[in-house]
PARO-818893 format. One record per residue (C-alpha): residue number from 1; x negated, y negated, z. Coordinates in Angstrom, 1 decimal, always signed. Last residue first. Layout:
N
DRENFI; num; east; north; up
DRENFI; NUM; X; Y; Z
...
***
This chain:
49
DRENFI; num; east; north; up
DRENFI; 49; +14.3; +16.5; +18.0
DRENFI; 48; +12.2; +13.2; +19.4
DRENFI; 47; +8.8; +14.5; +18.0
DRENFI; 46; +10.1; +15.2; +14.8
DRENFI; 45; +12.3; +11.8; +14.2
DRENFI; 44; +8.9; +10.0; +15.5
DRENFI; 43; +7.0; +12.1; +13.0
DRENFI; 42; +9.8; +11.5; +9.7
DRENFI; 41; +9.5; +8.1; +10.6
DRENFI; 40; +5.9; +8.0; +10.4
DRENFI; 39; +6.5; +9.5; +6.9
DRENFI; 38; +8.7; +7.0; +5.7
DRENFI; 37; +6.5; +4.0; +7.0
DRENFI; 36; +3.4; +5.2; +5.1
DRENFI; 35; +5.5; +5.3; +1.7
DRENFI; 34; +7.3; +2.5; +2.1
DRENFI; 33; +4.1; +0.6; +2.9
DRENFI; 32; +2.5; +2.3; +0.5
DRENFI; 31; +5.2; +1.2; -2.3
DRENFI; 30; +5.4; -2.4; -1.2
DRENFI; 29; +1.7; -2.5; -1.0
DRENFI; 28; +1.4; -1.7; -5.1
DRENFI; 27; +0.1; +1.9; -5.8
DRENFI; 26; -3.4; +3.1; -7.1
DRENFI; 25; -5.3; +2.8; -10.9
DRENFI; 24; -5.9; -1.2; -10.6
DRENFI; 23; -3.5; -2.0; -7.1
DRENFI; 22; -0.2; -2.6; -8.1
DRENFI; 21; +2.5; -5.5; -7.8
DRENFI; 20; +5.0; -5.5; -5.9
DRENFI; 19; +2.8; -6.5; -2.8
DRENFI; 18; +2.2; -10.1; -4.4
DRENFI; 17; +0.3; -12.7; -1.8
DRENFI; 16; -1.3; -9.5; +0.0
DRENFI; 15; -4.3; -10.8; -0.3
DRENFI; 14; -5.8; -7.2; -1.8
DRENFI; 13; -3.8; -6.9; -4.3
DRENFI; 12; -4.2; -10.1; -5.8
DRENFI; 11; -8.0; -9.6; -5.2
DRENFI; 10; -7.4; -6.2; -7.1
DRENFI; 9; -5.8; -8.0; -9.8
DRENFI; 8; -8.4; -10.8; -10.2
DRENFI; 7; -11.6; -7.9; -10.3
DRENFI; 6; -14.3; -9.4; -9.0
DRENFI; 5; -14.7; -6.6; -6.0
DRENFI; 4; -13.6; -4.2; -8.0
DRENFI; 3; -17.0; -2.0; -7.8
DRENFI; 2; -17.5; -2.8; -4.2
DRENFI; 1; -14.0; -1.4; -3.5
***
């Protein structure tokens, strides 16, 4: 992150203020936060079965 660290769309990313929109090269937060919460659903729904 050092290397970004004055780049205005990774500090966009980074606040938070706009999750649709992607990090530089990566995913936006709406997308890893869909991502991440799919799969931890899939392990609650595994450990429950």
């Amino acid at each position: 992150a050092d290397e970004m660290k004055d780049d205005d769309a990774f500090k966009d990313w980074l606040s938070g203020e706009h999750p649709e929109i992607p990090v530089p090269f990566g995913e936006s937060q709406a997308a890893f936060n869909e991502r991440v919460c799919s799969c931890f659903a899939g392990l609650i729904d595994g450990i429950i079965k």
